[in-house]
N, C-alpha and C positions, 0 to 999 in steps of 0.2 A: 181227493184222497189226502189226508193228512201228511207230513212230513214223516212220522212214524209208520207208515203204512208197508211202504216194501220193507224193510228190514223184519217187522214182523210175520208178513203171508212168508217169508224168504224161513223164518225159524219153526213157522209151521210145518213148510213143507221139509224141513231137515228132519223134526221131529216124528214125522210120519216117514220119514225113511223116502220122501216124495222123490218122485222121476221129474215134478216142473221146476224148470228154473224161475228164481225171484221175479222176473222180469217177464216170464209168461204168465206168474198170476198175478202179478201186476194189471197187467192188461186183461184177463178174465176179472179179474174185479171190479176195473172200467166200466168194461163193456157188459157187466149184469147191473152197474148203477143206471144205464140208458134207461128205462125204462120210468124211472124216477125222476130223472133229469127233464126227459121229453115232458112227462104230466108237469114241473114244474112251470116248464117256459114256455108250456101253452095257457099256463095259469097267468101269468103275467103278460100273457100277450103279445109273445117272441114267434116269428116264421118258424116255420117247420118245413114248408113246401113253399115254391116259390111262387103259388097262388096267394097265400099271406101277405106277397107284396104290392099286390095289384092295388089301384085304388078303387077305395071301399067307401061312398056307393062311385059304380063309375062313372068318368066325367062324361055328360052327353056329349055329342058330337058340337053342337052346336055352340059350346061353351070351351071347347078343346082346342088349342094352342098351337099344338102338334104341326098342322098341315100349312098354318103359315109360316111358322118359323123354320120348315123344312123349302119351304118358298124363297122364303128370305135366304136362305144359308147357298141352296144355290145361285140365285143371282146375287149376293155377295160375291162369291166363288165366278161368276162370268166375270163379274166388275173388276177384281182384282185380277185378272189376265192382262187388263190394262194397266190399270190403277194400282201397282206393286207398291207406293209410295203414300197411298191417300193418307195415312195418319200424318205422314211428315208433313205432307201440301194443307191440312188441318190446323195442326199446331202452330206451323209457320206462320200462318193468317193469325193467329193469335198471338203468338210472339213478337212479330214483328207487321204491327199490322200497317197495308200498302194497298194500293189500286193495284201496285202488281199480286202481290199475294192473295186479296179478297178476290182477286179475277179467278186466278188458281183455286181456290177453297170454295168459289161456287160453279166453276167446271166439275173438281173433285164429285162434289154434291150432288151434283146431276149426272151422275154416272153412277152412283150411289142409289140411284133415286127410288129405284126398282126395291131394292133391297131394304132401306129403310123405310117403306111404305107399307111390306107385309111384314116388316119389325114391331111397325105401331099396329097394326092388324093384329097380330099375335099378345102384342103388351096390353090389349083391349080385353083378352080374352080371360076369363078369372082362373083358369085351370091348366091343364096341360098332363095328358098320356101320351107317352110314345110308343104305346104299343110294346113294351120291352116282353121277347119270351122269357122269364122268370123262371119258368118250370124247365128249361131247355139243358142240359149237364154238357159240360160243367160250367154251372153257375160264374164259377169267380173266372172263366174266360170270357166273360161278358162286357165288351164295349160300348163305350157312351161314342158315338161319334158325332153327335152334334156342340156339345160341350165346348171345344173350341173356339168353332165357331160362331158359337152366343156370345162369347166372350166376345170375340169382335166386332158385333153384333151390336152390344152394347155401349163398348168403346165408342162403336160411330156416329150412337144417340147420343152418348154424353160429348162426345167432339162437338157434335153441331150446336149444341148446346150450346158450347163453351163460345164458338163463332158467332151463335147469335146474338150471343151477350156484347163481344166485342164490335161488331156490325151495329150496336145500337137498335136491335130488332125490341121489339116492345117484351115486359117482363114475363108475362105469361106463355108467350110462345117460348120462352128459353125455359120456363119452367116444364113445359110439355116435354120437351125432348129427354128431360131426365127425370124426369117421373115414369115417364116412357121405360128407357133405359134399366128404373129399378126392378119395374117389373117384370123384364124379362131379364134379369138377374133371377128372381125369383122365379120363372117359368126355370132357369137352367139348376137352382135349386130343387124343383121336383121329386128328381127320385131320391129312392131312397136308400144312399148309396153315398159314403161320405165324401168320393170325388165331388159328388156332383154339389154337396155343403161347400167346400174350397173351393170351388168356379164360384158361387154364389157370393161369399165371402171376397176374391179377388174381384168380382166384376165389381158390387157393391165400392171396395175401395178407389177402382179405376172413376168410378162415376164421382167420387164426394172428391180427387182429385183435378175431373173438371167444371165439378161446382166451385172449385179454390180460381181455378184460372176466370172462371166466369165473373166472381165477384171480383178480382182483382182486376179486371177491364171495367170495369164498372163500382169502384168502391162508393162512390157518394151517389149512386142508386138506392133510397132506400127501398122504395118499392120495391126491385128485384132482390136485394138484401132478404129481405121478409119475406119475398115467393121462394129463394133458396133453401132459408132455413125450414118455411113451411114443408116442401118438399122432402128435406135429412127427418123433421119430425114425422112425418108419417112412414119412410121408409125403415125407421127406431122403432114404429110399433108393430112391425114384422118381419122379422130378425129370423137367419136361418134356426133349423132347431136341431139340435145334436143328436138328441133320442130319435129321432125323425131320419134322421141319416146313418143313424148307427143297425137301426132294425136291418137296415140291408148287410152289411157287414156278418151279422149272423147267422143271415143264411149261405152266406159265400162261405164262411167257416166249417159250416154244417156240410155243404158242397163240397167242399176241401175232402172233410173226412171222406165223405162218402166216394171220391174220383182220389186213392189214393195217389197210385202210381201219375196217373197225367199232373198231377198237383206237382210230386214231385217231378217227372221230368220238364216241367214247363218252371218249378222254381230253378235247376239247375241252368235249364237254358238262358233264365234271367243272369243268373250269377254266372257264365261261362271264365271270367277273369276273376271272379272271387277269391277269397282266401280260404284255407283249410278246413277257419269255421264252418262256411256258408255250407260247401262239401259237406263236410259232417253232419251240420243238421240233414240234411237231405237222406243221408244213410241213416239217421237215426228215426229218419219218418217212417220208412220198410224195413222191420228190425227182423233178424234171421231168427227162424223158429216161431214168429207168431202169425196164427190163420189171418188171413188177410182178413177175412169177415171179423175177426176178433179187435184186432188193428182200428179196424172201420169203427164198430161198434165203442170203443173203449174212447178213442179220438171223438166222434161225437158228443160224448156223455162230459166229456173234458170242456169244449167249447161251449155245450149249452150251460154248464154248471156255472163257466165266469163268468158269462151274457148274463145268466141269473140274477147270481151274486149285483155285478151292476146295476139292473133293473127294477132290484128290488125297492129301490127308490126313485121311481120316474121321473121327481119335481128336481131330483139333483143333476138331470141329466140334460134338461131345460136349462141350466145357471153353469155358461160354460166353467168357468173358473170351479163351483165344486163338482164339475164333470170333471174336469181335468183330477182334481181327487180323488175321486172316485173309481177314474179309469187307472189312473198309477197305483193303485190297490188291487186291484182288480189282475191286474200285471205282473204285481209279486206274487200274488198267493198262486196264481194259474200258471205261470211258467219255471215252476222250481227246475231247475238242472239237473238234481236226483233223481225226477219222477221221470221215466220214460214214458210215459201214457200222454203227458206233456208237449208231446216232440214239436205235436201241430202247434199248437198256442204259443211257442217258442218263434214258432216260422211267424204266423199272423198277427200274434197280440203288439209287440213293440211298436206301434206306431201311432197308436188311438190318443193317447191322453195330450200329446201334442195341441191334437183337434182344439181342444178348448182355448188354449192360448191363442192359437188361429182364430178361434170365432170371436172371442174377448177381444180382440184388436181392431176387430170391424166393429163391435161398439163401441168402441172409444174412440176410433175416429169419428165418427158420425157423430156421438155425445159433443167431441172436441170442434167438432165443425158447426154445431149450431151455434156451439157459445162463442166463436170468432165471429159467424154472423151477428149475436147480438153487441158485441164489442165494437165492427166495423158501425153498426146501426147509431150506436152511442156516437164514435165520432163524428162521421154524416150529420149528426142533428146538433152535436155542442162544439166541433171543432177541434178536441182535442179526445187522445184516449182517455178512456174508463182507468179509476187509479186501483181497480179492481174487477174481478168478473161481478163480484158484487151490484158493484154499482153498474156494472152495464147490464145489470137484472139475468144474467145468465149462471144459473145452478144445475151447471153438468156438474156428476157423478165420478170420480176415475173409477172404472169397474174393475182397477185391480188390487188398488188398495183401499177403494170407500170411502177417499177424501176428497174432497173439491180439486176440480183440474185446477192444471197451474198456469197462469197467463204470464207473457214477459210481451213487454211492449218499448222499441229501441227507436228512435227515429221515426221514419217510415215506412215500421216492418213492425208487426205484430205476432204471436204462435200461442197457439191456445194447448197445453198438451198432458197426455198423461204417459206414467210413469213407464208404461211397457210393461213386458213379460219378465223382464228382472227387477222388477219393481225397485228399481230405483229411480233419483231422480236425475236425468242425465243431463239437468239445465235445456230440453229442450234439444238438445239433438238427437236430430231425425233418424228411426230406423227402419226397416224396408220387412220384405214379406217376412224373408228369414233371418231379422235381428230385432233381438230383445231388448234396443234400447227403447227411446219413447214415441208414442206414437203420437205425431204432429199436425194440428191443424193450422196451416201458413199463412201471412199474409206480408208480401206479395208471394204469389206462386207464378211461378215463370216455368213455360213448356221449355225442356232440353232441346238444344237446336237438331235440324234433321239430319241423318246419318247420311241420308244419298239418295240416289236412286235405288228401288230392291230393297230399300231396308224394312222394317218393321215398324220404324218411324220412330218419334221419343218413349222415353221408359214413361209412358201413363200410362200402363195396364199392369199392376202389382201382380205376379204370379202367385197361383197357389205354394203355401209350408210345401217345402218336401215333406212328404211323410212316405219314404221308399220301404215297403215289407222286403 
């Protein structure tokens, strides 16, 4: 509905001497667009039902993912009853590496063993359903519970990784463990559902940081140098996809409408300490005097019309950086504060276009970490650093501003980096999930020492963006 819309049904219905208020044909206007709305976003190929999300064709059994990594997650989950520390006992072995530490990190290992064995079972597998009920209401209460766990999952392929490297183990078995590891990043990528793009995104990062520790136990390796970068290159040529995790998001919107009342009582419940805002939208989602079905009906036609709008260019939704345009467009025209028909898209829309800077950062690390590969590779062979990415034959991309990353090389420490989500250039210093300084590929990379027993061990697992509805 245009910005001019209610004021004018509002001089209509004065003109007619009318009994509705602006704000109830507001919403009867909504909800006779559904109709229009629906044909369009089956034209473009948006859910409607949450049969839509199923995969199409589906994965045979035999190719499916599912029942190992469901394997794995539990005996991850027995091992860590013991093993409350394995990341720390990990790193440590790399950190500081000792007969006493490798003793530790291949006890660790073997308590592990169970767990990372239908890891690589699973990471073998080119697919992965979980079986999600899709059709089941309401939609948007629908948990990923294995999601964390993957993440752990993967952490513990890229740890060993990182140990073999340092253990001196030969280059291809270190390459194994995190080639491993990427793909079942990519198994935790599957649905379609942009949680599950941010696991994919944060494991992705936790792994290319310990490909950083692997090459830096081993910098005049060039063979392993060249299986790591081989490894970032192939993981670069399948990159989460945005359009691919957004189609779920649609139909939890669509869900929303349709489960008003539990939407809103389950948003309130999230906000219980919230501010007055938070409250108000919620009051503003069940507005007094309009038929619930009308509510429903008008809220629908609202959410599929911005999914539209978005959609209507697929290939921009592929290219995080003009997704991220595209979704903050998307965002203004669909959540005007005037339009009460809006209420929902107000609750849901604020959080999407983030996505893109999120995904953008996992290419640039990965772009940024081939090219410190091929600058470590330069030295290895001449002895001294590349006076350029140039000259160490490395032509990464910054995907944020489209200019060659920036190399700085000091003594003996090198950083490959691009500019970040503020695209500026911050000389090189480091910023994390949720900072838009630049994003770094290091060298040396050194694990944070471990926190104790009980902990969660060093920061090598970059958390997903907040992106809190």
């Amino acid at each position: 509905m245009n910005s001019w819309s209610v004021p004018l049904v509002a001089a209509v219905a004065l003109a007619a001497g009318g009994c509705a208020s602006p704000k109830r044909l507001a919403f009867e206007q909504a909800a006779s667009e559904l109709p229009q709305a629906q044909a369009e976003a089956k034209r473009l190929g948006l859910p409607l039902t949450g049969a839509d999300l199923r995969p199409n064709p589906p994965v045979p059994p035999d190719q499916n993912a599912a029942e190992p990594i469901r394997r794995a997650i539990a005996d991850l989950e027995a091992a860590e009853k013991t093993e409350r520390n394995w990341q720390g006992a990990l790193s440590e072995a790399v950190r500081q590496p000792s007969p006493e530490t490798f003793r530790e990190a291949r006890r660790t290992l073997q308590a592990l063993g169970p767990a990372l064995r239908s890891a690589e079972e699973a990471a073998a597998k080119p697919s992965v359903d979980f079986g999600r009920k899709w059709d089941a209401e309401p939609a948007f209460s629908m948990l990923f519970p294995e999601l964390g766990a993957m993440k752990r999952l993967a952490s513990a392929l890229a740890m060993r990784g990182a140990f073999r490297a340092a253990a001196g183990e030969p280059p291809q078995a270190v390459a194994r463990d995190f080639e491993a590891a990427f793909r079942l990043a990519r198994h935790a990528g599957a649905d379609p559902v942009l949680i599950a793009g941010l696991v994919q995104v944060a494991c992705d990062a936790a792994v290319v940081r310990s490909m950083e520790l692997a090459a830096t136990a081993r910098s005049r390796d060039r063979a392993l140098l060249e299986a790591l970068r081989g490894v970032a290159a192939r993981a670069a040529e399948e990159r989460p996809d945005l359009s691919h995790h957004l189609r779920g998001e649609v139909y939890l919107g669509v869900s929303g409408a349709r489960n008003l009342g539990r939407l809103a009582q389950e948003y309130q419940l999230a906000n219980e300490s919230a501010d007055e805002y938070a409250l108000r939208q919620v009051r503003e989602l069940l507005p007094d005097g309009i038929p619930p079905d009308v509510a429903q009906k008008a809220y629908e036609a609202r959410v599929l019309q911005a999914w539209s709008d978005a959609y209507r260019d697929p290939q921009a939704l592929r290219n995080p950086l003009r997704a991220k345009r595209v979704l903050e467009q998307m965002e203004k025209r669909h959540t005007d504060e005037k339009d009460p028909t809006m209420a929902l898209n107000r609750i849901v829309f604020p959080v999407f276009s983030e996505a893109g800077d999120a995904y953008a950062r996992g290419d640039a690390y990965l772009s940024a970490f081939q090219s410190l590969m091929r600058v470590l590779e330069f030295r290895a062979a001449q002895g001294r650093w590349p006076k350029s990415l140039a000259e160490a034959g490395a032509e990464g991309t910054d995907p944020f501003d489209g200019q060659p990353l920036r190399y700085k090389a000091e003594g003996d420490s090198a950083r490959v980096y691009s500019v970040g989500s503020n695209r500026r250039d911050d000389g090189g210093a480091e910023g994390g999930a949720n900072d838009r300084r630049d994003v770094v590929a290091l060298f040396p990379r050194r694990p944070e020492a471990t926190r104790g027993a009980g902990s969660s061990g060093p920061a090598l697992q970059p958390a997903p963006p907040k992106m809190e509805r």
